[in-house]
C-alpha positions as a LaTeX table, in Angstrom:
\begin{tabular}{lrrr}
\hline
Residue & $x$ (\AA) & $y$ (\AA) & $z$ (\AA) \\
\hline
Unk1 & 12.83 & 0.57 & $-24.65$ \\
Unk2 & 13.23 & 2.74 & $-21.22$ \\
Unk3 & 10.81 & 3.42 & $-18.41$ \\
Unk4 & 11.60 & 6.76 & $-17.36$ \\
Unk5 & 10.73 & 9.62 & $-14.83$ \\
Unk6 & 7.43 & 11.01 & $-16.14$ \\
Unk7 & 8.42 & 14.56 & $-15.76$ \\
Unk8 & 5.17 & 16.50 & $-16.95$ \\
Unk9 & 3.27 & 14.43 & $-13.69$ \\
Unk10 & 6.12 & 15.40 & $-11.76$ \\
Unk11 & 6.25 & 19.11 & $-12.43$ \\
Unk12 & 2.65 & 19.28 & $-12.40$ \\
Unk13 & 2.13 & 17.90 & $-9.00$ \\
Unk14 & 4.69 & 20.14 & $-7.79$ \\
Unk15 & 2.98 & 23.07 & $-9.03$ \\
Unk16 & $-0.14$ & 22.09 & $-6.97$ \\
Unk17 & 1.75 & 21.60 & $-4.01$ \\
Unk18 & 3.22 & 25.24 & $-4.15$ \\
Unk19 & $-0.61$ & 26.86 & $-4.87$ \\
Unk20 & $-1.71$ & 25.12 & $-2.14$ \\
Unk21 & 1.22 & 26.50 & $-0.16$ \\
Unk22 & 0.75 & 30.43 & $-1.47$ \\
Unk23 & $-2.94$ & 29.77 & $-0.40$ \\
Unk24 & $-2.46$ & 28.38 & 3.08 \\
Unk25 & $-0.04$ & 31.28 & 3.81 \\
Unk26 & $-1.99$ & 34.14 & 2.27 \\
Unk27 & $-5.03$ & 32.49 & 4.70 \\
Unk28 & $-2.28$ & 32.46 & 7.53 \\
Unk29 & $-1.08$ & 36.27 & 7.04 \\
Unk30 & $-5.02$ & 37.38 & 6.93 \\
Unk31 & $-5.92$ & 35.44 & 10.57 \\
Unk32 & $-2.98$ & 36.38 & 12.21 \\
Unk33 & $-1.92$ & 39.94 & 10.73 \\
Unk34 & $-5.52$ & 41.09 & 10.07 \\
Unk35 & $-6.17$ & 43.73 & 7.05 \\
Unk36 & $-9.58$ & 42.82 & 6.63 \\
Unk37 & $-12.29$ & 41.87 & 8.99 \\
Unk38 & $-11.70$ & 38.21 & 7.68 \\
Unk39 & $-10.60$ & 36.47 & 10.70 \\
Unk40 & $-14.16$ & 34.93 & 11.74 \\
Unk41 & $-14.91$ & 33.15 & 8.14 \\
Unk42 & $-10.94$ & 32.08 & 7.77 \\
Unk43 & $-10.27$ & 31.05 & 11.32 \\
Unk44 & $-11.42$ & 27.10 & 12.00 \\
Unk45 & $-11.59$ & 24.47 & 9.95 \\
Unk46 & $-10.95$ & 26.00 & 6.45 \\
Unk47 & $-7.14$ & 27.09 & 8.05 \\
Unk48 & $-7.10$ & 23.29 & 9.09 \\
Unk49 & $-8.06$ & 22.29 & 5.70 \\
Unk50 & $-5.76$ & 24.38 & 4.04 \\
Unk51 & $-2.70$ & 23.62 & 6.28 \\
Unk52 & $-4.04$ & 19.42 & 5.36 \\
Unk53 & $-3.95$ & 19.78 & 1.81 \\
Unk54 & $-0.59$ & 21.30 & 1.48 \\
Unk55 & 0.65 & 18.93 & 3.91 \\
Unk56 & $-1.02$ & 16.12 & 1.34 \\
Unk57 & 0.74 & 17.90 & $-1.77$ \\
Unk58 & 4.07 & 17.97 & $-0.62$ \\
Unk59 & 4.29 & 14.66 & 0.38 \\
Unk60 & 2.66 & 13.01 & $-2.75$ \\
Unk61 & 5.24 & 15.61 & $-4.34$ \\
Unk62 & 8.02 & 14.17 & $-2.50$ \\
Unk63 & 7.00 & 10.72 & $-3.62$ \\
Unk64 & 6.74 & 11.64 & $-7.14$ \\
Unk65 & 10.16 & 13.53 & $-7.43$ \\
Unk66 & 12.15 & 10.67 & $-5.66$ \\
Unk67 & 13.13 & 8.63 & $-8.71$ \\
Unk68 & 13.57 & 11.26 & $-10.79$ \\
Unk69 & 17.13 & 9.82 & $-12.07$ \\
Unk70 & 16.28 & 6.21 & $-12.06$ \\
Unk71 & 15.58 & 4.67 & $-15.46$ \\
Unk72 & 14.72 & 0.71 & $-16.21$ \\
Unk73 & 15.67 & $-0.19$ & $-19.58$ \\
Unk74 & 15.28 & $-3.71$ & $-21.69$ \\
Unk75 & 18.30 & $-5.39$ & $-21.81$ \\
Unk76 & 18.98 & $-8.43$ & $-24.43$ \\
Unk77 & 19.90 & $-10.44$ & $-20.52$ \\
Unk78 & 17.19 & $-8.96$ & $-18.97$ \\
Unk79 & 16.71 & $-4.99$ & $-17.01$ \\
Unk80 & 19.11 & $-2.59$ & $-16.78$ \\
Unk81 & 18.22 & $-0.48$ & $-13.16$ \\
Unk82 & 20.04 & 2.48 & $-13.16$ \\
Unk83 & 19.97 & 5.31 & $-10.66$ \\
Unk84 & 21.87 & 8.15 & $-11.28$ \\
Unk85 & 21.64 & 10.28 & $-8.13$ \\
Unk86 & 23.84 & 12.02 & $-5.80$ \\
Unk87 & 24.88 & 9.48 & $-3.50$ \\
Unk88 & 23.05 & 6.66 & $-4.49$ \\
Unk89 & 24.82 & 5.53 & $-8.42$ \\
Unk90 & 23.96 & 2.25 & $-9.25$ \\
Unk91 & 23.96 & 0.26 & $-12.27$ \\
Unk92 & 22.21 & $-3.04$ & $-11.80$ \\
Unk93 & 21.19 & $-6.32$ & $-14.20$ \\
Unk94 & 17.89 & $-7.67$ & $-13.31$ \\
Unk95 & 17.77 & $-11.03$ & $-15.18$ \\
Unk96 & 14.87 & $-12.41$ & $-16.85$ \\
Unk97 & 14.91 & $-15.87$ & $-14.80$ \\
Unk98 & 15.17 & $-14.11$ & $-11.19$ \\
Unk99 & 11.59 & $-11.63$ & $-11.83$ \\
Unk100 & 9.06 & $-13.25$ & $-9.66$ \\
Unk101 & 6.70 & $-10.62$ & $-10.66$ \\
Unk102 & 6.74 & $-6.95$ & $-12.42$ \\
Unk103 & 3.13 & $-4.79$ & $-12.48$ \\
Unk104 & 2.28 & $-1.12$ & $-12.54$ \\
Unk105 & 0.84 & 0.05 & $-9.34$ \\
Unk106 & $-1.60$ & 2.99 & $-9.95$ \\
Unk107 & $-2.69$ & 5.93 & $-7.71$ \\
Unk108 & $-4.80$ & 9.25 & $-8.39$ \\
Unk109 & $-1.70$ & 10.95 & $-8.78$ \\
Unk110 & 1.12 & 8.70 & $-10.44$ \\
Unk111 & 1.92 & 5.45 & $-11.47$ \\
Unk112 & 4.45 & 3.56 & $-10.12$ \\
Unk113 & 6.38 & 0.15 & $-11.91$ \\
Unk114 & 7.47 & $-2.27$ & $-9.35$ \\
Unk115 & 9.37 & $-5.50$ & $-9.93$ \\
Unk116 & 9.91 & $-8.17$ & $-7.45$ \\
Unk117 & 12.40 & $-10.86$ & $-7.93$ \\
Unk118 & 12.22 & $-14.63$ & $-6.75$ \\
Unk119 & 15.45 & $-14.77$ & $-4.38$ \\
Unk120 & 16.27 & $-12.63$ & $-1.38$ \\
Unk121 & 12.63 & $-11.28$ & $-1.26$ \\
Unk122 & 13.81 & $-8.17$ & $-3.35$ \\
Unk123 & 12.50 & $-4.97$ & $-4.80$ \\
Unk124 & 13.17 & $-2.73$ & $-7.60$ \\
Unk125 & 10.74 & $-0.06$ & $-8.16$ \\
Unk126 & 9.98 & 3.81 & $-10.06$ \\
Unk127 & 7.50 & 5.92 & $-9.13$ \\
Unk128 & 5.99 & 8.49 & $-11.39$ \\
Unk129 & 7.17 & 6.14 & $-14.70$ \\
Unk130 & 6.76 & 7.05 & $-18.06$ \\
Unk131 & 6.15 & 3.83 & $-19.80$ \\
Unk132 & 6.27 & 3.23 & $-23.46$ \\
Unk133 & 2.99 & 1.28 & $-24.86$ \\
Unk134 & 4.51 & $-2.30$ & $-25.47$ \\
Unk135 & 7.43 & $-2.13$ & $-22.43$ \\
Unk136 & 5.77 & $-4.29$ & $-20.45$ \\
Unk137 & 4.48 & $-6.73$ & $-22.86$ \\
Unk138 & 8.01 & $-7.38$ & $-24.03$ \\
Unk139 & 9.18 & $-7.86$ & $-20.66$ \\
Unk140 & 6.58 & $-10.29$ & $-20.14$ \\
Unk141 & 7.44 & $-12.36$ & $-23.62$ \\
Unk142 & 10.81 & $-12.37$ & $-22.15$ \\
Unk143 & 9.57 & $-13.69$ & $-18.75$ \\
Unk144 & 7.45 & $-16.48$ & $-20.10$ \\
Unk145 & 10.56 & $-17.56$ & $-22.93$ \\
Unk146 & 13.23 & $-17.94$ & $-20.02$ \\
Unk147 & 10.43 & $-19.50$ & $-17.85$ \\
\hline
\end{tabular}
């Protein structure tokens, strides 16, 4: 079993960020090269608002997309991390006995599987994850065998 990037969220939320974007500049090219006589109702707080909410988007975006090449699978000794990104290739064995704690973290947007280990206050995590039904279950028989 594999926890994975959960690339339909991904894609998703990064096609909301780039509406909002198109929206907040077609609002920015009517106050400030004006067409229409729409400067008065556009001007204010729904350019602020606008300019917020893309802001918003690409940063949950940018959260979303930065695991995108990590994957956690189960291993018969325990988690195999792996990150397979430009600069940052890693290959790493989580054993069984040295997970303090693993839990998904959920916000509107994503969830996000985060496993913290007993020694050297460490933490592995992936946001956006794609988990299969009984991943964490089995992790957790394998947890309370070794414990």
């Amino acid at each position: 079993m594999k926890a994975v990037w959960n690339a339909k969220v991904g894609f998703g939320l990064m096609s909301w960020a780039v509406a909002s974007y198109a929206v907040t500049t077609a609002m920015f090219m009517l106050i400030f090269f004006p067409i229409l006589p729409l400067v008065s109702y556009l001007a204010g707080w729904p350019f602020g608002l606008s300019i917020l909410i893309s802001v918003m988007f690409f940063v949950i975006c940018n959260f979303a997309k930065r695991d995108h090449k990590v994957s956690i699978s189960i291993v018969p000794e325990g988690l195999g991390f792996c990150d397979e990104a430009a600069g940052y290739e890693r290959q790493d064995l989580i054993r069984y006995e040295d997970i303090q704690s693993i839990r998904v973290r959920r916000n509107p947007f994503f969830r996000s599987l985060v496993i913290n280990l007993k020694e050297r206050n460490q933490r592995f995590s992936l946001s956006n994850v794609l988990l299969p039904d009984n991943f964490l279950a089995g992790i957790h028989a394998h947890i309370d065998v070794k414990s």
